[in-house]
C-alpha positions, 0 to 999 in steps of 0.5 A: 172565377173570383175576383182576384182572378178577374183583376189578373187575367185578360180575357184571353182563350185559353187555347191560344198559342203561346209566343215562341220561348227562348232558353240556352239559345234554343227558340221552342216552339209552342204546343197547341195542348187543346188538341190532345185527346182524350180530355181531360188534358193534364200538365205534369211536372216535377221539382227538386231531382237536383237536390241533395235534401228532401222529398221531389214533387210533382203537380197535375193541373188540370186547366179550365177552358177560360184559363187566362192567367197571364205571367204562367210559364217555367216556374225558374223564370218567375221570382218567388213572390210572383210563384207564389200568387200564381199558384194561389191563382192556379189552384182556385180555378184549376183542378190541381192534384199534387204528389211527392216521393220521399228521402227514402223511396229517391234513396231505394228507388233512384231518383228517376222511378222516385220521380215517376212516383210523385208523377203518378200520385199526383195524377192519382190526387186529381181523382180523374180516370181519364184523359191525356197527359202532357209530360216535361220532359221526354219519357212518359210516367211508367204504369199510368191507369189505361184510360190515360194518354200521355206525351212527353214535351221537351221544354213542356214548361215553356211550351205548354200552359198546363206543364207550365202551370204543374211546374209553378204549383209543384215549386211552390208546394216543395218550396213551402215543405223546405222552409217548414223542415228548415225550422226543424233543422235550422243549421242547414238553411234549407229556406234559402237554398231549398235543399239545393247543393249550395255553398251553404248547403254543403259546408253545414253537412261538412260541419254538422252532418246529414240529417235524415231528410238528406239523400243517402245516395247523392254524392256531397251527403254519402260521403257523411252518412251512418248507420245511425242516420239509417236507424233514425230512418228506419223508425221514421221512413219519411 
């Protein structure tokens, strides 16, 4: 473990439950995840189904039995800055695999199967053959491999350390592939809203247009979309 995990976690068992969460008026329950068999137990969730722009991601993580990261729960609840050491920390202790679905699978697929995707490649990404997986959510990834185990866990992020930890390292890795499109097309603001159906969002599709990295399909870009734009895909599906 390297230092700057040391000076941020207390030796705490990585098993040990979690204080009950509170969301929306709801008291969750936590999840004792060490119990899950077979192991590896791995933590999946996703980001960015709700937007109107680019790709969803998902995170596999895979945490080791030392884990003691304090501060690690639904990436929603945490600032951005403190998102973004947290993951740096998530990675250099956790096996960490991360995968996404592009504008155009969301727009061909839907933006459920889309999601179900990136699940799948980033389980795939953290080269395991095995194990359980742990699922935010209620409905398991469709056609995994046969030697994994899965579970959904509605409210996984703040009920179970490895979904929690997935949905802090998947936030982070769409966050930072936003701000980096955003430089490529400054009038929609992408690094501040993210791709989201902000205010500023939608007047700068009013005003300019989708781009290509738009969904199609998604009402608040549909309804200005062309068939040049599917041109423009079709040389450049990402």
């Amino acid at each position: 473990m390297s230092s700057r995990v040391k000076s941020a976690a207390k030796r705490t068992p990585a098993t040990k439950a979690p204080t009950k969460a509170k969301s929306q008026g709801v008291i969750w329950e936590p999840v004792d995840w060490s119990r899950f068999e077979p192991s590896p137990v791995i933590g999946v969730d996703e980001v960015g189904r709700g937007c109107l722009a680019g790709p969803v991601f998902a995170a596999a993580v895979i945490l080791p039995p030392d884990f003691a990261i304090e501060g690690v729960t639904d990436s929603k609840l945490i600032s951005e800055v403190r998102r973004e050491k947290l993951s740096a920390l998530i990675h250099d202790v956790a096996q960490v695999g991360i995968g996404f679905a592009s504008v155009g699978e969301i727009d061909r697929l839907n933006i459920l199967q889309a999601t179900f995707v990136a699940m799948s490649r980033a389980i795939e990404n953290l080269g395991v053959g095995m194990g359980h997986v742990l699922v935010d959510g209620n409905q398991k990834v469709p056609r995994l491999e046969p030697g994994f185990a899965q579970t959904p866990i509605v409210k996984g992020d703040l009920r179970a350390l490895p979904i929690a930890a997935a949905s802090i390292v998947a936030k982070v890795a769409r966050d930072s592939f936003m701000k980096k499109l955003g430089e490529k097309y400054p009038v929609y603001g992408f690094a501040k809203h993210k791709g989201y159906a902000a205010a500023l969002h939608l007047a700068a599709i009013q005003k300019h247009g989708p781009c290509v990295h738009h969904r199609s399909t998604f009402a608040g870009v549909r309804e200005h979309w062309s068939e040049s734009l599917d041109e423009e895909r079709a040389m450049d599906p990402f």
